[in-house]
C-alpha positions in Angstrom: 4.6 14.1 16.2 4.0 13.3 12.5 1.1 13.8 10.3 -0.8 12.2 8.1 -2.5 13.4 4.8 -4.9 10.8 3.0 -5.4 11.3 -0.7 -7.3 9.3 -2.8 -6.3 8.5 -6.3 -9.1 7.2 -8.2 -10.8 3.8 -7.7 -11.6 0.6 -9.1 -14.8 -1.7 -8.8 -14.7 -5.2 -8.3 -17.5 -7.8 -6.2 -17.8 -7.0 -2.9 -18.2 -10.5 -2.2 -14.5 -11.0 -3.4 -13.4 -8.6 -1.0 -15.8 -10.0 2.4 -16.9 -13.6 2.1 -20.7 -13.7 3.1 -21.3 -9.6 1.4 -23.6 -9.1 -2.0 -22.5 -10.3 -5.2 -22.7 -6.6 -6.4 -20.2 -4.4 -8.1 -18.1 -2.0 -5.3 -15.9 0.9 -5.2 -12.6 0.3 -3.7 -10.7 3.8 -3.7 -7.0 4.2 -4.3 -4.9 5.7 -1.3 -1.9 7.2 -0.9 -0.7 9.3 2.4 1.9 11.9 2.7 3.6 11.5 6.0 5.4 14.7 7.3 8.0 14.6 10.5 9.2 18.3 11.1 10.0 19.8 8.0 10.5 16.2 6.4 7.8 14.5 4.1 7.8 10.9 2.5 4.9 9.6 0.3 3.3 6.0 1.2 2.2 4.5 -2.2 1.3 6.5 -5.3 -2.3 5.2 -6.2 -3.6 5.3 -10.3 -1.7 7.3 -12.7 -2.3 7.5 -16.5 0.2 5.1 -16.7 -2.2 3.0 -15.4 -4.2 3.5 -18.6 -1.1 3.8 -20.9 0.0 -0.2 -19.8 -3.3 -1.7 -19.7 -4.1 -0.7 -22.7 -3.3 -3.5 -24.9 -1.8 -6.9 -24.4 -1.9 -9.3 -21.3 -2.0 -6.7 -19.0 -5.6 -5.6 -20.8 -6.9 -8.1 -18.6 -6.3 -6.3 -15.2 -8.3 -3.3 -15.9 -11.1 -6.1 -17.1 -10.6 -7.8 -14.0 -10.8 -4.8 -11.7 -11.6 -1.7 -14.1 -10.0 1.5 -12.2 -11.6 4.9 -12.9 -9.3 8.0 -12.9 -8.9 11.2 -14.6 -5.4 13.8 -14.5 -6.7 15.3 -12.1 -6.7 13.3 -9.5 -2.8 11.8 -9.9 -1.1 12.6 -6.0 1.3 14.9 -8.1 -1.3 17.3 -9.2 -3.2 17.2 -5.8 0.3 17.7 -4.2 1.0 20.6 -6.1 -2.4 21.6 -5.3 -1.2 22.1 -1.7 2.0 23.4 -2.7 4.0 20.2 -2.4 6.2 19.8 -4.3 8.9 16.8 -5.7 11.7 18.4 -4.5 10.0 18.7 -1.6 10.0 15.0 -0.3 12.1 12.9 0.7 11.2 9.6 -0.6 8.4 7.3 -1.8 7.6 4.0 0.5 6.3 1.6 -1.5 4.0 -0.9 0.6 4.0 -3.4 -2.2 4.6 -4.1 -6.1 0.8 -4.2 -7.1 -0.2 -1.8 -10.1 -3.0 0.3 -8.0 0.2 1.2 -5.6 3.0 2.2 -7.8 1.2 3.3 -11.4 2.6 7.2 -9.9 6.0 6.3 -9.8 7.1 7.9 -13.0 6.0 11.4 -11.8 8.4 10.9 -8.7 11.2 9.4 -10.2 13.9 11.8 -9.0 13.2 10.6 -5.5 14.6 8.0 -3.5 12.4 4.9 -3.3 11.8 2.6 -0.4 10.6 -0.9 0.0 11.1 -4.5 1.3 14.2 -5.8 -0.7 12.7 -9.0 0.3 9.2 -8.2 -2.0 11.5 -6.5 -4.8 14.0 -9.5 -5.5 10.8 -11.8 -6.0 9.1 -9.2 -8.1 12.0 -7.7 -10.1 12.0 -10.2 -12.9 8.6 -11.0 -13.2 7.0 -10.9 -16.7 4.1 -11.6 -18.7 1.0 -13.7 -17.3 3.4 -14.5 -14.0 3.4 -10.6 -13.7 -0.2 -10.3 -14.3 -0.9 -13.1 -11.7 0.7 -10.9 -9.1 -0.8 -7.6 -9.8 2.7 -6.3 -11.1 2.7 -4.3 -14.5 6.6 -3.5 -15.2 6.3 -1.0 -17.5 5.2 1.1 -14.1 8.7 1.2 -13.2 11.2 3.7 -14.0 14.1 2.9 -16.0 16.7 4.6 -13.3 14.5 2.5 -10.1 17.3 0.8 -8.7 20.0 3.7 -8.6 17.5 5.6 -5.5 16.5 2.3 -4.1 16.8 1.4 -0.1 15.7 -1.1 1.1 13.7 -1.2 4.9 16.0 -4.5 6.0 19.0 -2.2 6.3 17.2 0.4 8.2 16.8 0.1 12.1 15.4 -2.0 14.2 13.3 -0.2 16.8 11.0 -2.4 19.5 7.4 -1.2 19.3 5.5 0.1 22.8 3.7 -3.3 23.9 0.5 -1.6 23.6 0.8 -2.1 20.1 1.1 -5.8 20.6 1.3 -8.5 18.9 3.5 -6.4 16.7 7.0 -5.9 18.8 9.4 -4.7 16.0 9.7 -2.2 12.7 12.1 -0.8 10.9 12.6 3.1 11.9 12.3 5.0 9.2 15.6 7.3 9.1 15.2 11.2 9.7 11.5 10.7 11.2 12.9 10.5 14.9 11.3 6.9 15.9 7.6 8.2 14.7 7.5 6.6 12.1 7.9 2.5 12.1 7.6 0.6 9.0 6.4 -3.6 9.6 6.1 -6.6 8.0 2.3 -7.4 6.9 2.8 -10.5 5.0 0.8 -12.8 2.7 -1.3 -10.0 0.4 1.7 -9.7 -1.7 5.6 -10.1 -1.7 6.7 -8.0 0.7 3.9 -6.3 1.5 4.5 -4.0 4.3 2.7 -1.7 6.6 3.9 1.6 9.4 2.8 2.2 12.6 2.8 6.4 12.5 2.9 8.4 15.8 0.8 11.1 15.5 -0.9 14.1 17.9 -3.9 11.5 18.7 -1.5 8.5 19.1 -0.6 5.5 17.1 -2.1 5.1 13.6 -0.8 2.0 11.7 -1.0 2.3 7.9 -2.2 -0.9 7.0 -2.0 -1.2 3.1 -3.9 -4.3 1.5 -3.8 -6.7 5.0 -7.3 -5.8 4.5 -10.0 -4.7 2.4 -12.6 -4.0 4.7 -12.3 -3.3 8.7 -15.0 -6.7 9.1 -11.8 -8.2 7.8 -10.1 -7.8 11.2 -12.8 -6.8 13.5 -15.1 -10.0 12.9 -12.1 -12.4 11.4 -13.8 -12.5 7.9 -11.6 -12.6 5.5 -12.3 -12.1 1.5 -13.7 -14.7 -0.7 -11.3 -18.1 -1.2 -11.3 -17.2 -4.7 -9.0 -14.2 -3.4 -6.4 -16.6 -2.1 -5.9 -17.3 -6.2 -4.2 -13.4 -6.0 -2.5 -13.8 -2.7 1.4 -14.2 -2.2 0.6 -16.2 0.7 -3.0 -16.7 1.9 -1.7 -18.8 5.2 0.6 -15.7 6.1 -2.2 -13.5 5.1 -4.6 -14.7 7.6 -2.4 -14.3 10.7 -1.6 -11.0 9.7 -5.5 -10.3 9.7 -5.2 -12.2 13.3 -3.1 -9.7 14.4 -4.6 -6.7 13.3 -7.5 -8.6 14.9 -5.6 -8.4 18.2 -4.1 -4.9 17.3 -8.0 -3.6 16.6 -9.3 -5.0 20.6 -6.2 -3.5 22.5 -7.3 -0.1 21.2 -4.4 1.4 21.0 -3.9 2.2 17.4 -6.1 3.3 14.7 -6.0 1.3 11.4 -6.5 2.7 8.1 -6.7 0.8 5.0 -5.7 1.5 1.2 -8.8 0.5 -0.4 -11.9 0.1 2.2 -15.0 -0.1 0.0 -18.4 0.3 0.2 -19.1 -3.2 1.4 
């Protein structure tokens, strides 16, 4: 069975009411997550959380105005490779990074894990790729978070397997098996936060956990159909996609037979 290690990676604060339409207009941590999933003796990493190239490429020009927008706390410290090593992981000793979309607070870590092969929708990549200035900064994308040498390690999940899901985990029937993690690991479409957003159901010892990335930002999202503040849809690649993904997990959340974690559940 695999396993799943949570880190988190700084946070950023932002109105709760943004996040959960009917909560306080007060100021709320939303914490930065990023997993290591291990399979055997194999590990991949799901998202990277802040980085100090977070800080390095929102430190002047347009891009000034996403850490005004949402300003994100962090220090060394706490970057997944030094918390890694701290466990004595390290690069060489995964196999790739899953990226679960293109926003800054996911991939600000890539540089540190640039020798590794990178994963993510080719879908969400070819409609991020060549985006630039205020259109990058209206979809959470900071470029200069890239590495230069990004596209020589890149697969994308479309060519990967398709493997039907138990129909307990209903109404999700279909993902994408990631390759060497023998079926327990199965990476899905959770359209509408961003281009390509995607999300994994994991198989672990206590049964099926599906990472859920940004479908939500608080579990009252899907448990009570509440989504965030209109204003949010603004942000959203999609908000009509966005809400029947929160539908589902809706669904997912009263057949019980998954656990759903999220990247940045605040303190609503």
């Amino acid at each position: 069975m695999a396993n799943i290690t949570t880190f988190e990676i700084g946070y950023c604060t932002h109105l709760g009411c943004m996040a959960l339409r009917g909560s306080p207009m007060r100021s709320c941590k939303f914490p930065s997550r990023a997993y290591l999933l291990e399979v055997g003796e194999r590990r991949w990493l799901w998202d990277t959380g802040y980085a100090s190239y977070f800080q390095q490429y929102t430190a002047s020009g347009i891009f000034r105005l996403y850490s005004q927008i949402t300003p994100a706390y962090f220090n060394p410290q706490q970057a997944l490779l030094e918390q890694l090593r701290s466990r004595g992981v390290g690069v060489g000793d995964i196999e790739a990074v899953i990226i679960s979309h293109f926003h800054a607070d996911h991939i600000a870590g890539l540089r540190d894990f640039s020798s590794l092969n990178m994963i993510c929708s080719g879908d969400g990549w070819q409609q991020t790729r060549e985006l630039r200035g205020f259109a990058a900064l209206k979809r959470a994308f900071i470029p200069g978070l890239i590495p230069e040498e990004f596209e020589s390690a890149l697969q994308f999940v479309e060519s990967f397997p398709r493997q039907s899901l138990p129909a307990e985990l209903a109404p999700f029937q279909q993902g994408y098996a990631l390759p060497g993690s023998d079926g327990q690991i199965l990476i899905v479409p959770l359209p509408g936060h961003a281009a390509g957003h995607l999300g994994a159901f994991v198989q672990t010892e206590a049964g099926w956990t599906l990472l859920a990335s940004d479908a939500a930002w608080s579990p009252l999202n899907y448990q009570q159909l509440r989504g965030p503040s209109r204003l949010a849809n603004l942000i959203m690649d999609n908000p009509r996609s966005y809400y029947q993904t929160l539908e589902a997990l809706n669904q997912l959340h009263h057949g019980g037979a998954a656990k759903i974690l999220l990247c940045h559940e605040g303190d609503l």
